[in-house]
VEXKOL-258257 format. One line per 4 residues: number of its first residue (from 1); their letters; for each residue x, y, z of N, C-alpha, C, O. Coordinates in Angstrom, 1 decimal, padded with zeros to 4 digits. Layout:
# VEXKOL-258257
NUM = a = X Y Z X Y Z X Y Z X Y Z ~ ... $
# end
This chain:
# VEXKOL-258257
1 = xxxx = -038.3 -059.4 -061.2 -038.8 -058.9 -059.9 -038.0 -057.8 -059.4 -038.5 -056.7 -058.9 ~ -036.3 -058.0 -059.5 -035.8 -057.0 -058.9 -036.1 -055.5 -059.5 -036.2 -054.6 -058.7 ~ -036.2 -055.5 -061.1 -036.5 -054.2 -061.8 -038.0 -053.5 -061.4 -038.2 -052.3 -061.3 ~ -038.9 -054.9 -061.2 -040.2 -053.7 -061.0 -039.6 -053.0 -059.9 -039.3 -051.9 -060.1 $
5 = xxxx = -039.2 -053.7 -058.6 -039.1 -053.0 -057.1 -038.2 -052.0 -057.8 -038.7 -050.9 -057.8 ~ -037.3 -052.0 -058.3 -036.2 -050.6 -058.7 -037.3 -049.4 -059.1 -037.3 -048.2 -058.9 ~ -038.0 -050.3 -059.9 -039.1 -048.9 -060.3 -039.8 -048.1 -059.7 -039.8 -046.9 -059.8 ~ -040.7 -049.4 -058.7 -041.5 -049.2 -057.7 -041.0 -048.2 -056.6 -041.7 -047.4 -056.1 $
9 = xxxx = -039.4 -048.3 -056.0 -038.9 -047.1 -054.9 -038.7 -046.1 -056.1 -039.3 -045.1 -056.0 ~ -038.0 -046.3 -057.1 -037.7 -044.9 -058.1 -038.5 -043.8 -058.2 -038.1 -042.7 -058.3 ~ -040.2 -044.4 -058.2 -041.4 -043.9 -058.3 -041.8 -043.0 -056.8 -042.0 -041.8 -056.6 ~ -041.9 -044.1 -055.9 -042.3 -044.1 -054.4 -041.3 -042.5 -053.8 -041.8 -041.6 -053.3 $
13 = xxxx = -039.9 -042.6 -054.1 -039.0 -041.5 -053.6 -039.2 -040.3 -054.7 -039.2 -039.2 -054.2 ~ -039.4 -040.5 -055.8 -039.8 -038.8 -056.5 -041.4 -038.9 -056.2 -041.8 -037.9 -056.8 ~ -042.4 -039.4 -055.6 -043.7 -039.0 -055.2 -043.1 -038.5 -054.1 -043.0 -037.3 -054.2 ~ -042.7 -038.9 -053.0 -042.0 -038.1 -051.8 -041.6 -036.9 -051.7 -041.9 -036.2 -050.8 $
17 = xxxx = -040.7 -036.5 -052.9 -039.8 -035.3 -053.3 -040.9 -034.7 -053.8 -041.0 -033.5 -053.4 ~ -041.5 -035.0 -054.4 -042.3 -033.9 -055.2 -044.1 -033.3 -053.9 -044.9 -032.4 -054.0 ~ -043.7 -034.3 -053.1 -045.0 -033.8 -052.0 -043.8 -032.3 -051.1 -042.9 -032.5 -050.3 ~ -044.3 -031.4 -051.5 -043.6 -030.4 -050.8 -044.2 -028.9 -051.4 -044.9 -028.8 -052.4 $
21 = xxxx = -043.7 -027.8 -050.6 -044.5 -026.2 -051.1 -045.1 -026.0 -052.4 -044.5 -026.6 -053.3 ~ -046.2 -025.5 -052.9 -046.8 -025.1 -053.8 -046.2 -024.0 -054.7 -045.1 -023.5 -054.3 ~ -046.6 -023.7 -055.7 -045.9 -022.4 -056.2 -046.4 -021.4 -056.1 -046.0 -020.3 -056.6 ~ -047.6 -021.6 -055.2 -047.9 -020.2 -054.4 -046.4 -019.4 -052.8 -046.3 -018.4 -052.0 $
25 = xxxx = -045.7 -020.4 -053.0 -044.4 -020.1 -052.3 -043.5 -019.3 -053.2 -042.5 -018.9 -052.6 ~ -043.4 -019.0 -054.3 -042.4 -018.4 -055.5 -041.9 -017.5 -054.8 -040.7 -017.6 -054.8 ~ -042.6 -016.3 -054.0 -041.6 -015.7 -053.6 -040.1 -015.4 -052.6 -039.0 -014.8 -052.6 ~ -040.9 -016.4 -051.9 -039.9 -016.8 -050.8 -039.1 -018.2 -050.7 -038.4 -018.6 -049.8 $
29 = xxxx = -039.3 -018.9 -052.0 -038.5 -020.3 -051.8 -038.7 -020.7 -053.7 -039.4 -020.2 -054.6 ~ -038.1 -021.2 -053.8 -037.7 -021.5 -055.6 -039.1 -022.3 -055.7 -039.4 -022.9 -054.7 ~ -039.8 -022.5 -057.0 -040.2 -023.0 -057.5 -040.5 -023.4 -059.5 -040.0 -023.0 -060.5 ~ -041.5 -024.1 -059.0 -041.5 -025.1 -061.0 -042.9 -024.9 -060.9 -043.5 -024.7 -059.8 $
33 = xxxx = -043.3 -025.0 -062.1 -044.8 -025.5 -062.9 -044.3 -026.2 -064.4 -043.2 -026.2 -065.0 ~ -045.5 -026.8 -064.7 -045.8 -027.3 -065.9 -046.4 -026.4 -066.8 -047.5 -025.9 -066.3 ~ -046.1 -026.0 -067.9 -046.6 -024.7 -069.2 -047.4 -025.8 -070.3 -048.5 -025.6 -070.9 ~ -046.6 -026.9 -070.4 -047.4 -027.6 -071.4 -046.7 -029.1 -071.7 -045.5 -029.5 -071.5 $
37 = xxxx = -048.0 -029.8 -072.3 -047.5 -031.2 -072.1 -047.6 -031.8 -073.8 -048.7 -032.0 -074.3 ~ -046.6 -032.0 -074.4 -047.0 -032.1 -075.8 -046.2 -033.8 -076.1 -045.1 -034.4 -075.8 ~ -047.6 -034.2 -076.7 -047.0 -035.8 -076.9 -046.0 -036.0 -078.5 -045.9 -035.4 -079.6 ~ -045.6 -036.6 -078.0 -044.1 -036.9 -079.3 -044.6 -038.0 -080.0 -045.5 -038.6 -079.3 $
41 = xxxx = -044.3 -038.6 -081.4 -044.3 -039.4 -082.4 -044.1 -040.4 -081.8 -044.9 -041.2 -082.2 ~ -043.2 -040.9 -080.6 -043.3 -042.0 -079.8 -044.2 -042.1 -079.1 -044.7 -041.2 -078.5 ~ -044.5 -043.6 -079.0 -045.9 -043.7 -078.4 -045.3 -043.6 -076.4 -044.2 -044.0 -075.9 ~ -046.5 -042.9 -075.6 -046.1 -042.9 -074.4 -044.7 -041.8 -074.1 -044.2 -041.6 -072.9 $
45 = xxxx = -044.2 -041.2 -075.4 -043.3 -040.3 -074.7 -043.9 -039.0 -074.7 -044.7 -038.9 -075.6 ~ -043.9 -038.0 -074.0 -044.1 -036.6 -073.9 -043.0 -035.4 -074.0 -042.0 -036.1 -073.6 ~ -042.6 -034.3 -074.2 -042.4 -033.1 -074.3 -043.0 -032.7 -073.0 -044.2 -032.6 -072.9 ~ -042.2 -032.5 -072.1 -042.6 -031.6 -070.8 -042.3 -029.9 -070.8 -041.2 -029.8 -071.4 $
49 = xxxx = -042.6 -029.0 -070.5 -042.7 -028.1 -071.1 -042.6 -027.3 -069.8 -043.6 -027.3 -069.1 ~ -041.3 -026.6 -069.1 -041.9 -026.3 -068.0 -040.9 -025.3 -067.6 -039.9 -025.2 -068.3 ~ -041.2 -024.0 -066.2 -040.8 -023.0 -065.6 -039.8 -023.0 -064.6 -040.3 -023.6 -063.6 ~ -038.8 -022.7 -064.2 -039.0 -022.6 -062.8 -038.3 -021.2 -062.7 -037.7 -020.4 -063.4 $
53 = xxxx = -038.8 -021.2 -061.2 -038.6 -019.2 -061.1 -037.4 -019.6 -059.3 -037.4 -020.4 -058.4 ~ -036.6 -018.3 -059.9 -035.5 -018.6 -058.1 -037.0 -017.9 -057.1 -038.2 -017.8 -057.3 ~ -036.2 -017.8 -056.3 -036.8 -016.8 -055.1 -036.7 -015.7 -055.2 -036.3 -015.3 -056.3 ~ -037.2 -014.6 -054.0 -037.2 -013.0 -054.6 -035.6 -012.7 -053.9 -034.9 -011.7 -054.2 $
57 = xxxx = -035.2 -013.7 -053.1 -034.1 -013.5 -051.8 -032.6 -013.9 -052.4 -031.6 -013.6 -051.8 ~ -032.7 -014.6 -053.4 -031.5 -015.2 -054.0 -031.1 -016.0 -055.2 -031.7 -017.1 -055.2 ~ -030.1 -015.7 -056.2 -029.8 -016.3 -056.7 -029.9 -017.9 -056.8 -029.6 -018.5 -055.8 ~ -030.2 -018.4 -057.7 -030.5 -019.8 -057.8 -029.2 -020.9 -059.1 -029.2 -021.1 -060.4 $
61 = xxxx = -028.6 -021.2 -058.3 -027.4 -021.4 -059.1 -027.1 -023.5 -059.0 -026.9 -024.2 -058.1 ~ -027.2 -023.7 -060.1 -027.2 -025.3 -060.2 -028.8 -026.0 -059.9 -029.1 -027.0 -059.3 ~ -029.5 -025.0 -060.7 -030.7 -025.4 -061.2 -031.3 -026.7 -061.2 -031.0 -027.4 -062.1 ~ -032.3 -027.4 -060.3 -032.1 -028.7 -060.8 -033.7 -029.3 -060.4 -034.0 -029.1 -059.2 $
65 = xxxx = -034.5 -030.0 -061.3 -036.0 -030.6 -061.1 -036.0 -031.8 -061.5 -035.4 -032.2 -062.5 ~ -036.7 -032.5 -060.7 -037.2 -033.7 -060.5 -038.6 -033.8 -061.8 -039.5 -033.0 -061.4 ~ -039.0 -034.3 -062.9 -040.0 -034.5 -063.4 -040.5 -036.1 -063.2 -039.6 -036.9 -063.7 ~ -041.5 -036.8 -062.7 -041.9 -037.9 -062.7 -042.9 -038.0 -063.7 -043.3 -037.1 -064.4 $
69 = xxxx = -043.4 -039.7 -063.6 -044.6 -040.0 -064.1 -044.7 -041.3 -063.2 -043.9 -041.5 -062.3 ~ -045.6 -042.0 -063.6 -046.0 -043.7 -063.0 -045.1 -044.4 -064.0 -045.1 -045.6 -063.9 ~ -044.1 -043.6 -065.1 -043.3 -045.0 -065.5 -042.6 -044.0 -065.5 -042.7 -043.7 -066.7 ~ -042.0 -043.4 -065.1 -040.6 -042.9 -065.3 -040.2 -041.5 -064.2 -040.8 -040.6 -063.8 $
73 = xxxx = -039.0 -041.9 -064.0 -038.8 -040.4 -062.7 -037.4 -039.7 -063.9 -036.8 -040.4 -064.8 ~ -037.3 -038.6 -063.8 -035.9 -038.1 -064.6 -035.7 -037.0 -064.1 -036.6 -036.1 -064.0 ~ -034.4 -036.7 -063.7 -033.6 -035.7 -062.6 -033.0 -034.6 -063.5 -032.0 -035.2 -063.9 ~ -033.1 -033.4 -064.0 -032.8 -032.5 -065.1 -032.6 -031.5 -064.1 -033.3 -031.1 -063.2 $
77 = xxxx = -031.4 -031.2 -064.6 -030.1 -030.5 -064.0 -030.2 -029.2 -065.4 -029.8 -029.3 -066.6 ~ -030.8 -028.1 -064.6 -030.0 -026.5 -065.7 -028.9 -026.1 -065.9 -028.3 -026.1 -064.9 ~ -028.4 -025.9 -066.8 -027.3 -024.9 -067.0 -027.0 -024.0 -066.7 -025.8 -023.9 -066.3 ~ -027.8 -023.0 -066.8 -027.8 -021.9 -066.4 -028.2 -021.0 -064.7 -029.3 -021.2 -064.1 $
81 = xxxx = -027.4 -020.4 -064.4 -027.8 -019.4 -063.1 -029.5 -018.8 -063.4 -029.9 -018.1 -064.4 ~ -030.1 -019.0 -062.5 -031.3 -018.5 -062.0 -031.5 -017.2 -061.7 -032.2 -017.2 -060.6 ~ -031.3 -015.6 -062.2 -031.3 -014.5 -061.3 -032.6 -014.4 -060.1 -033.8 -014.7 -060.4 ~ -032.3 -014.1 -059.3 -033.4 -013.7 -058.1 -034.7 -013.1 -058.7 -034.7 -012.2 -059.5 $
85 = xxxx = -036.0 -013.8 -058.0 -036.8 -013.1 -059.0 -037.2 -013.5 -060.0 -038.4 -013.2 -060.4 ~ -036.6 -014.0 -060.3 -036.7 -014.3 -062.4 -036.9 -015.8 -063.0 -036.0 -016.6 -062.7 ~ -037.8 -016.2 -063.7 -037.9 -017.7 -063.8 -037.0 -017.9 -065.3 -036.2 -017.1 -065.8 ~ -037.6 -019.1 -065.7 -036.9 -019.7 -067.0 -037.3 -020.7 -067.1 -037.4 -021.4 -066.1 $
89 = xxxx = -037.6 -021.0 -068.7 -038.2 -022.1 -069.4 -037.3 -023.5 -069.9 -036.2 -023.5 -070.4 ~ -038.1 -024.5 -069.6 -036.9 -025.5 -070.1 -037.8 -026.7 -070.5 -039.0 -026.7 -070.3 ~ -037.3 -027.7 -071.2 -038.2 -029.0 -071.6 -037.2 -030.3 -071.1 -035.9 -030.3 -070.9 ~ -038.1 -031.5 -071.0 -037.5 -033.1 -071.1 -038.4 -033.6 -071.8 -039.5 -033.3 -071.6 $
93 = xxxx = -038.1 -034.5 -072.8 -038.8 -035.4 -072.7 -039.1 -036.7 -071.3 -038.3 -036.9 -070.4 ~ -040.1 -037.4 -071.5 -040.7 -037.9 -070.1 -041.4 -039.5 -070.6 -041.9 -039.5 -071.7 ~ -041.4 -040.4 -070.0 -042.5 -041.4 -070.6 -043.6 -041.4 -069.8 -043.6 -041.2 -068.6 ~ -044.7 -041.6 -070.4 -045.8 -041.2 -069.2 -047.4 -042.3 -069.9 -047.9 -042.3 -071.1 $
97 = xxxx = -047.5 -042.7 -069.3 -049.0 -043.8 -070.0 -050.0 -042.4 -070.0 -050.8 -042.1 -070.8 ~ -049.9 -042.1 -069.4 -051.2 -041.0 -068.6 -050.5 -039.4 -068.1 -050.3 -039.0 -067.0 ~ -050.1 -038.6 -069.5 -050.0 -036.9 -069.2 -050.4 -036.5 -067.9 -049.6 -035.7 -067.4 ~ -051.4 -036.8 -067.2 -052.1 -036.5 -066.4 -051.4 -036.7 -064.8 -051.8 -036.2 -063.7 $
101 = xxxx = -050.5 -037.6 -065.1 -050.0 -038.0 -063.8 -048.2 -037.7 -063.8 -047.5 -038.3 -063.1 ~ -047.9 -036.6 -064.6 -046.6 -035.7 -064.8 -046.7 -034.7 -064.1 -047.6 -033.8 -064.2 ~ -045.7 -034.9 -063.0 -045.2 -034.1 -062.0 -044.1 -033.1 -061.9 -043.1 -033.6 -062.4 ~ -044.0 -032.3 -061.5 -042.3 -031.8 -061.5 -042.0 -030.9 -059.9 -042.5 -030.2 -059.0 $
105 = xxxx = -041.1 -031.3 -060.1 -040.5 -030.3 -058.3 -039.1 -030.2 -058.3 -038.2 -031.1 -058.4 ~ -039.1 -028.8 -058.2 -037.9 -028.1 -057.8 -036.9 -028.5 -056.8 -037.3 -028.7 -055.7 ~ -035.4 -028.8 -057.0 -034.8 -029.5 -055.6 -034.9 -028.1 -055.3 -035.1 -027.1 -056.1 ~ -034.8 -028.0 -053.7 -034.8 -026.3 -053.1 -032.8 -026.5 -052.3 -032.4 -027.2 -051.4 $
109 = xxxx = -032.2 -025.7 -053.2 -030.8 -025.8 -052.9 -030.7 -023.7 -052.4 -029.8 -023.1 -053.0 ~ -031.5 -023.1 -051.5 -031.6 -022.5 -051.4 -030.3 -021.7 -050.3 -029.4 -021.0 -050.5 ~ -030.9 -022.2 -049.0 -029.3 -022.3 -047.9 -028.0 -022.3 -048.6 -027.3 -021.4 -048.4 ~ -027.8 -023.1 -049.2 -026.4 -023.1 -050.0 -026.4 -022.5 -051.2 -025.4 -022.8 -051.8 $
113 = xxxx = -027.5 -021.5 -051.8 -027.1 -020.9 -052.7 -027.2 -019.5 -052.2 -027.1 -018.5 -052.9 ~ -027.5 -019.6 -050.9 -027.4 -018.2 -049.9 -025.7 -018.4 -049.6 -024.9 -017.8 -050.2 ~ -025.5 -019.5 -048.7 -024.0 -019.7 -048.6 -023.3 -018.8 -049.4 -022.5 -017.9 -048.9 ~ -023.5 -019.1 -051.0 -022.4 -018.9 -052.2 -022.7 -017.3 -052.2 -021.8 -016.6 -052.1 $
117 = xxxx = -024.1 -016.7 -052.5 -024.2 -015.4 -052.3 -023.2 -014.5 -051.5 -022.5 -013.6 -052.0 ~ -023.4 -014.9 -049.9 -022.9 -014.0 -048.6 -021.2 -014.6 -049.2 -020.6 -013.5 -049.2 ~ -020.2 -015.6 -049.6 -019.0 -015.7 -050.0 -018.9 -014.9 -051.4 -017.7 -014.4 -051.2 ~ -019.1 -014.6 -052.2 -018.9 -013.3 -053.1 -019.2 -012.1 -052.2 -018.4 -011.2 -052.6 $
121 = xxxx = -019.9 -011.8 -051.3 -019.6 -010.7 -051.0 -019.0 -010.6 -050.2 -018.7 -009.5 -049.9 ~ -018.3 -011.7 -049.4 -017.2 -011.5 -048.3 -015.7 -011.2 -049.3 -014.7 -010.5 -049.0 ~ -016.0 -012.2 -051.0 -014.7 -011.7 -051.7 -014.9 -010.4 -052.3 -013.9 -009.9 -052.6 ~ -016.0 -009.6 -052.5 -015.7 -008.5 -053.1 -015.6 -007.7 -051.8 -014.4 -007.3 -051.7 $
125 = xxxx = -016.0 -007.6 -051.4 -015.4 -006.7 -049.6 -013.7 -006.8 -049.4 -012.9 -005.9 -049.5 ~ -013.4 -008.1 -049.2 -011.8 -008.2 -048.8 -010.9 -007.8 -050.6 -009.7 -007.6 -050.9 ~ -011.9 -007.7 -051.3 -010.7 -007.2 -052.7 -010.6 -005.7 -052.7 -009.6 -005.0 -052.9 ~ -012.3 -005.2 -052.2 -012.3 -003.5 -052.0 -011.2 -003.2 -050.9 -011.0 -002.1 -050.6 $
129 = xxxx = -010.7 -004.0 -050.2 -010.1 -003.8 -049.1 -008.9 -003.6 -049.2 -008.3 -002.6 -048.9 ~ -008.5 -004.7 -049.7 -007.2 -004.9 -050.6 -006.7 -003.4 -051.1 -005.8 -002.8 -050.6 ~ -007.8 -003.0 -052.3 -007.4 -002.1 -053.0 -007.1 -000.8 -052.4 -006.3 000.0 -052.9 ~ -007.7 -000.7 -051.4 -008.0 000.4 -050.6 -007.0 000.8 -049.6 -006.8 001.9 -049.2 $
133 = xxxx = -006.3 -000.4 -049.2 -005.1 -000.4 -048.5 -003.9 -000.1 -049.6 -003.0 000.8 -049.5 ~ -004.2 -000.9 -050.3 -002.7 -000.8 -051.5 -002.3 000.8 -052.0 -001.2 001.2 -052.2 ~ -004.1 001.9 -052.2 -003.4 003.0 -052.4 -003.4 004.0 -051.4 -002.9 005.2 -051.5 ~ -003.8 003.4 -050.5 -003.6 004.3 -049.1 -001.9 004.1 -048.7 -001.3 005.1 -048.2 $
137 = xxxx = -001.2 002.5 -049.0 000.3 002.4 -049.3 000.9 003.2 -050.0 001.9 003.8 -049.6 ~ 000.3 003.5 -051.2 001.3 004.4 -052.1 001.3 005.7 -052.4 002.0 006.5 -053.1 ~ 000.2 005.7 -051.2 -000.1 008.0 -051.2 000.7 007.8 -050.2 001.4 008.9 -050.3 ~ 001.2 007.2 -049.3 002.2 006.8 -048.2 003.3 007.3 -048.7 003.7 008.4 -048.5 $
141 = xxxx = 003.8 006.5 -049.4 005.0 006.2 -050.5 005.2 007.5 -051.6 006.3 008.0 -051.9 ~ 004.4 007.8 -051.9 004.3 009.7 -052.9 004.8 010.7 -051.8 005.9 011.2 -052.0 ~ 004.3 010.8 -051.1 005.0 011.6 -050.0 006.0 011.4 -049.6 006.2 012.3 -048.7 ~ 006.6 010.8 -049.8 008.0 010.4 -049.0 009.2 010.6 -049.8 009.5 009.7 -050.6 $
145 = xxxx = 010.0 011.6 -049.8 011.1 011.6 -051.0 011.9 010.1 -051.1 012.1 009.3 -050.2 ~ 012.2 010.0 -052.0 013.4 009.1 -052.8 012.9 007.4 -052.3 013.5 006.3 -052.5 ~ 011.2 007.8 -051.3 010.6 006.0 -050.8 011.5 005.4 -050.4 011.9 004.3 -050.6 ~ 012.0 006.6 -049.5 012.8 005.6 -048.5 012.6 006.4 -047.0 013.0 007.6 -046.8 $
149 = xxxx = 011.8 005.8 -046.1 011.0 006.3 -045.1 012.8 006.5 -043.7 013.8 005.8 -043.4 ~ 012.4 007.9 -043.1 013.7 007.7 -042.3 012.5 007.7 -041.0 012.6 006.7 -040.4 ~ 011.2 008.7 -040.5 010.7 009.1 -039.6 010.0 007.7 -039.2 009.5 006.8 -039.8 ~ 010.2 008.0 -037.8 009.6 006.5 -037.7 008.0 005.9 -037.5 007.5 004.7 -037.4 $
153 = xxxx = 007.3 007.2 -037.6 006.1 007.1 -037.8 005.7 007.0 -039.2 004.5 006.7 -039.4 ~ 006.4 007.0 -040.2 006.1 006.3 -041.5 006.4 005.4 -041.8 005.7 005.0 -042.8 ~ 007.7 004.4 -041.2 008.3 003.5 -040.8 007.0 002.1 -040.1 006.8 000.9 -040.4 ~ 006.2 003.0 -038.9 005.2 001.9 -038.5 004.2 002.1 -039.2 003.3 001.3 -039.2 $
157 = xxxx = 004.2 003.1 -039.9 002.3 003.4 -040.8 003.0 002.0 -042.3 002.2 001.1 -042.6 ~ 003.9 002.0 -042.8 004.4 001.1 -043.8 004.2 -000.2 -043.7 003.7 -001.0 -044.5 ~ 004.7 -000.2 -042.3 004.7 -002.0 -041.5 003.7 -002.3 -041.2 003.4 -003.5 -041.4 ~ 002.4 -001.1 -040.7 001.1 -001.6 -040.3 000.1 -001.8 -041.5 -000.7 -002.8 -041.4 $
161 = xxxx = 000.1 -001.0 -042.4 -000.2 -001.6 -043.7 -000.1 -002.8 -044.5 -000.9 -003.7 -044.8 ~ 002.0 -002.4 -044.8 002.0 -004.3 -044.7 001.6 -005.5 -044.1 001.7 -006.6 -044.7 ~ 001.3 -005.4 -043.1 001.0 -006.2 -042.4 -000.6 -006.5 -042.8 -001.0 -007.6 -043.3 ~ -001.3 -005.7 -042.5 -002.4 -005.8 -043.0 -003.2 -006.2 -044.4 -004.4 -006.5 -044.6 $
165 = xxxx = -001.9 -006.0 -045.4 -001.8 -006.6 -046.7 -002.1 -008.0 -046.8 -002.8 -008.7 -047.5 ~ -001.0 -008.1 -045.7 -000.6 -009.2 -046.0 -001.6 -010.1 -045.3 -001.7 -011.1 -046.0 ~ -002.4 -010.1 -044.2 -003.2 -010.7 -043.7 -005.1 -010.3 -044.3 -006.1 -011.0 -043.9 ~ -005.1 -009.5 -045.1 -006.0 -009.5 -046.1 -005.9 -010.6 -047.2 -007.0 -010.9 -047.7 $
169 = xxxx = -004.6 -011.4 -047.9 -004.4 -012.0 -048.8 -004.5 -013.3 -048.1 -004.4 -014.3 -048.8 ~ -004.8 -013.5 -046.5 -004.4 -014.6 -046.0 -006.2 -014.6 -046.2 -006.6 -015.3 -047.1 ~ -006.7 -014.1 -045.7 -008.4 -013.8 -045.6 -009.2 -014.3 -046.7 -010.2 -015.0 -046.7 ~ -008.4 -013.4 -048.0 -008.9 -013.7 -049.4 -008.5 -015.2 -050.2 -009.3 -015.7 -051.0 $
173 = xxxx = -007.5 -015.6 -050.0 -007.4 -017.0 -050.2 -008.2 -017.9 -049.7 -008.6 -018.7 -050.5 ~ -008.7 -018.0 -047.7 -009.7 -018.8 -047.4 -010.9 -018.5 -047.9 -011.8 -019.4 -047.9 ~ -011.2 -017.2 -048.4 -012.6 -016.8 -048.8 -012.9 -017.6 -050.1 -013.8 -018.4 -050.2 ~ -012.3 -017.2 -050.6 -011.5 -018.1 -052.3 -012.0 -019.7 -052.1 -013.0 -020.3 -052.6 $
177 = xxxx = -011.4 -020.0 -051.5 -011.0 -021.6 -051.3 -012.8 -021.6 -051.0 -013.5 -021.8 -052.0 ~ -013.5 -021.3 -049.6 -014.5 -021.6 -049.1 -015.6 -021.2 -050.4 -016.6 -022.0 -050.6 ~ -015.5 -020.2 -051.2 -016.5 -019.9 -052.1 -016.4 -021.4 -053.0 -017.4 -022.1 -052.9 ~ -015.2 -021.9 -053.9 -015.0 -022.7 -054.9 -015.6 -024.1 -054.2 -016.3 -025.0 -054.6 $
181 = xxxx = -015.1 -023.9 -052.9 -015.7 -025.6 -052.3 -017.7 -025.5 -052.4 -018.5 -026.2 -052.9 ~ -018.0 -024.3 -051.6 -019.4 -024.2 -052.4 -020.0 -024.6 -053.5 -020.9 -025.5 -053.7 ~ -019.5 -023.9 -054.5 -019.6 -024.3 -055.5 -019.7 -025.5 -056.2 -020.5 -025.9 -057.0 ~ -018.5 -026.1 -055.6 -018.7 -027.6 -055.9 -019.5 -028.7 -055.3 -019.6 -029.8 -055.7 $
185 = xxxx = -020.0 -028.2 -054.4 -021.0 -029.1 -053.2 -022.1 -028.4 -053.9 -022.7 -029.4 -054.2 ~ -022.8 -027.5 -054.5 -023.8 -026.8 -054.7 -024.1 -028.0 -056.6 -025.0 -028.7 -057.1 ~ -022.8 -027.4 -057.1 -023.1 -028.3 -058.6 -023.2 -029.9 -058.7 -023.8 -030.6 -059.6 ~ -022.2 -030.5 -057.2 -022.1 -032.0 -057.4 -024.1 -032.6 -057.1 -024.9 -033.5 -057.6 $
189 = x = -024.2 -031.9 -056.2 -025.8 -032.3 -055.4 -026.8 -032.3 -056.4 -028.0 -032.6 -056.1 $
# end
């Protein structure tokens, strides 16, 4: 008794998940289809045959679809990054009495793979920044005989730099840290 019910919600919660946007949504929100349903040597198993495309808006990174049937739900997780725009082909096998009643739906991990987006560009910004200070420091430093500053306006242009260095590295470490924790809330889910 306890296993049908385990079945019976396993079933009931991927019919749930999978009642959501059409893939007339592709452009603006990730989607899946079915390409083809090919039955295998085992009796009741199938070859699921199927698509899913990111959005036009973003990266789709930790890929991941729900395929059901009436006997079986299975959660298949991609490998690969999704470019924006762009779909990609993948297979499960599935158990299914009835082809006809194989489903599939896209988890939409979309918000948080915007998240991860806008943090690579906050780390490539603070590295161009970085760099940009560092040789603005050393055209500082070329000018200056023997780089040893006496005027004191090169003295604060040095300090104000450093400083600035240094509080760019403070920037790029939290940016760092905040992108990697994405990441890991994006792949664990």
């Amino acid at each position: 008794m306890k296993v049908k019910l385990t079945v019976f919600v396993a079933v009931l919660t991927a019919s749930l998940l999978l009642a959501g946007p059409s893939h007339a949504f592709a452009a603006s929100s990730p989607s899946s289809r079915i390409l083809a349903i090919v039955p295998t040597s085992v009796e009741n198993i199938h070859s699921v045959i199927f698509e899913v495309c990111a959005s036009d808006t973003v990266n789709m990174r930790a890929p991941e679809v729900i395929i059901n049937s009436l006997a079986e739900v299975k959660n298949v997780k991609l490998s690969k990054v999704i470019a924006k725009g762009t779909c990609t082909t993948n297979a499960a096998q599935l158990s299914a009495f009835d082809p006809a009643n194989i489903k599939i739906k896209v988890i939409d991990k979309s918000k948080l793979n915007t998240m991860v987006d806008q943090a690579e560009k906050n780390l490539i910004k603070i590295k161009s920044d970085i760099s940009k200070t560092n040789a603005e420091l050393q055209g500082l430093l070329d000018n200056i005989p023997g780089n040893t500053p006496t005027k004191k306006d090169d003295i604060a242009k040095i300090n104000d730099l450093t400083s600035k260095l240094s509080e760019l590295r403070m920037q790029l470490k939290d940016v760092r840290s905040e992108y990697h924790r994405l990441l890991y809330i994006l792949k664990g889910n």
